[in-house]
C-alpha positions in Angstrom: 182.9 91.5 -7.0 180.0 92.9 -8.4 177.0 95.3 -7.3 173.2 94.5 -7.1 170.0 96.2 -5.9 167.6 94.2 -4.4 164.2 95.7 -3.7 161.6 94.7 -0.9 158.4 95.8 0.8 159.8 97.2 4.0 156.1 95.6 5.7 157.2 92.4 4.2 160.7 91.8 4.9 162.5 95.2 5.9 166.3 95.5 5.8 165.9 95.8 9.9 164.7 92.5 9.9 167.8 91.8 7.6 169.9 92.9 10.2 167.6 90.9 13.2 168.2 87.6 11.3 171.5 88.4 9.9 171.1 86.4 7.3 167.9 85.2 4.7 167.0 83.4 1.8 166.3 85.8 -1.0 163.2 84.1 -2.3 159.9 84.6 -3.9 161.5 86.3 -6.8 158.5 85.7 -9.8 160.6 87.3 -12.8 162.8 86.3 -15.7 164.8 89.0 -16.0 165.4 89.3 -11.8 165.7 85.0 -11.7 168.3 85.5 -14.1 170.2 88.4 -12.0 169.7 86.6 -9.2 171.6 83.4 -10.9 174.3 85.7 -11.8 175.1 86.5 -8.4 178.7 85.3 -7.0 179.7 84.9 -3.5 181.1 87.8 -1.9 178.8 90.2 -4.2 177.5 93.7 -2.5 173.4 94.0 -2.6 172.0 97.2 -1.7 168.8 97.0 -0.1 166.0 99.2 -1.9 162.6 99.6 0.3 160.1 99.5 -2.7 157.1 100.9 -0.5 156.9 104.5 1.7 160.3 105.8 1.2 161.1 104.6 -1.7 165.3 104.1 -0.8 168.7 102.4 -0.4 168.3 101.8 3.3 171.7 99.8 3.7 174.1 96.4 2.1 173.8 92.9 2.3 176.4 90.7 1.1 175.5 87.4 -1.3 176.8 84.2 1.3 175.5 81.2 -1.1 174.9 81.7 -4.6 171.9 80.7 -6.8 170.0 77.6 -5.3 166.5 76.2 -6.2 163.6 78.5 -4.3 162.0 76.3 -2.0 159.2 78.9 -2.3 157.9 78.1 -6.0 155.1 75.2 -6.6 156.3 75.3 -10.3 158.8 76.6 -12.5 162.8 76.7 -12.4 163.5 79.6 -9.6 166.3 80.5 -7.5 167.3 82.3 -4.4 170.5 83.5 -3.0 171.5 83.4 0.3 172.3 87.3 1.9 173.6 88.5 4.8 172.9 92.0 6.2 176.1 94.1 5.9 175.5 97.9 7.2 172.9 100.2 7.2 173.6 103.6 5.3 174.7 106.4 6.9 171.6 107.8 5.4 168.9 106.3 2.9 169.4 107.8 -1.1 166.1 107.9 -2.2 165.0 107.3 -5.6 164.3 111.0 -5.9 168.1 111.9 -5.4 168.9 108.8 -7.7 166.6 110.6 -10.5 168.1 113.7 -9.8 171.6 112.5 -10.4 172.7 112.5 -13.6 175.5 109.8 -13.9 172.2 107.7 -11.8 169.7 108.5 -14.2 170.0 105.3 -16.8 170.1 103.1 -13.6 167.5 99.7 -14.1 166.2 101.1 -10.9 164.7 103.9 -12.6 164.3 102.7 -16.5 162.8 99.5 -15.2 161.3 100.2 -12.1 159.2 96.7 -11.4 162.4 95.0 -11.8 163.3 93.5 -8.1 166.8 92.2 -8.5 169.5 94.3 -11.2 172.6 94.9 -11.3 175.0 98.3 -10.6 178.0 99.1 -12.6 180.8 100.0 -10.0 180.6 103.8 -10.7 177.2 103.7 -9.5 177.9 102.0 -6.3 180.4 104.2 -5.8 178.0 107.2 -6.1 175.4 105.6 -3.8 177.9 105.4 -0.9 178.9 108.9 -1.6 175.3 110.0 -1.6 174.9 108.3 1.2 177.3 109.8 3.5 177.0 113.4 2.4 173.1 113.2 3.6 169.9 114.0 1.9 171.2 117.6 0.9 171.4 116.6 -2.4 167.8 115.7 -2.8 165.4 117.6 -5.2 
């Protein structure tokens, strides 16, 4: 199993609609580097759900139910989607300002390469998100 973030505009596609819908196409991704994540995605991977706009923050899992598939959303151009299904909200969001305040979080693609909407978490990361999570926003700077 391996770990993903996948960002989104909250006004766009939220991870409570996630949750509404239970499941969704992950589509519309327009980047190399994120197509490629995206094809590297197995079933069964976790996907945490990063709101790219207001709060910038983890708001919660989804879990990869059909791997890489042709994007019925592109008019040209070899991209994919992935099929997710909503998992569990966090206990409470990690915002990118705890994640940049972290030190064994600070090298994370989320922060060196911000516009990227799909990339991939080490384990120990993970780990550290779900910790984060459940001990609350006290850790904030």
């Amino acid at each position: 199993m391996a770990y993903w973030i996948i960002k989104t505009e909250p006004s766009t596609y939220s991870f409570e609609q996630l949750c509404k819908d239970k499941k969704t196409s992950w589509d519309g991704v327009r980047n190399f580097q994120a197509r490629n994540n995206l094809s590297s995605m197995s079933k069964g991977d976790v996907c945490f759900v990063y709101h790219s706009v207001g709060p910038k923050e983890i708001v919660g899992t989804a879990e990869v139910t059909r791997t890489a598939y042709p994007d019925l959303t592109a008019t040209e151009g070899k991209w994919v989607a992935v099929e997710v299904k909503a998992d569990e909200k966090l206990a409470h969001p990690v915002t990118l300002a705890q994640i940049k305040a972290h030190p064994q979080l600070v090298n994370m693609l989320l922060v060196r390469q911000g516009r990227l909407s799909v990339c991939p978490l080490t384990d120990e990361q993970a780990k550290i998100i779900l910790q984060m999570s459940k001990q609350g926003p006290r850790h904030a700077k």
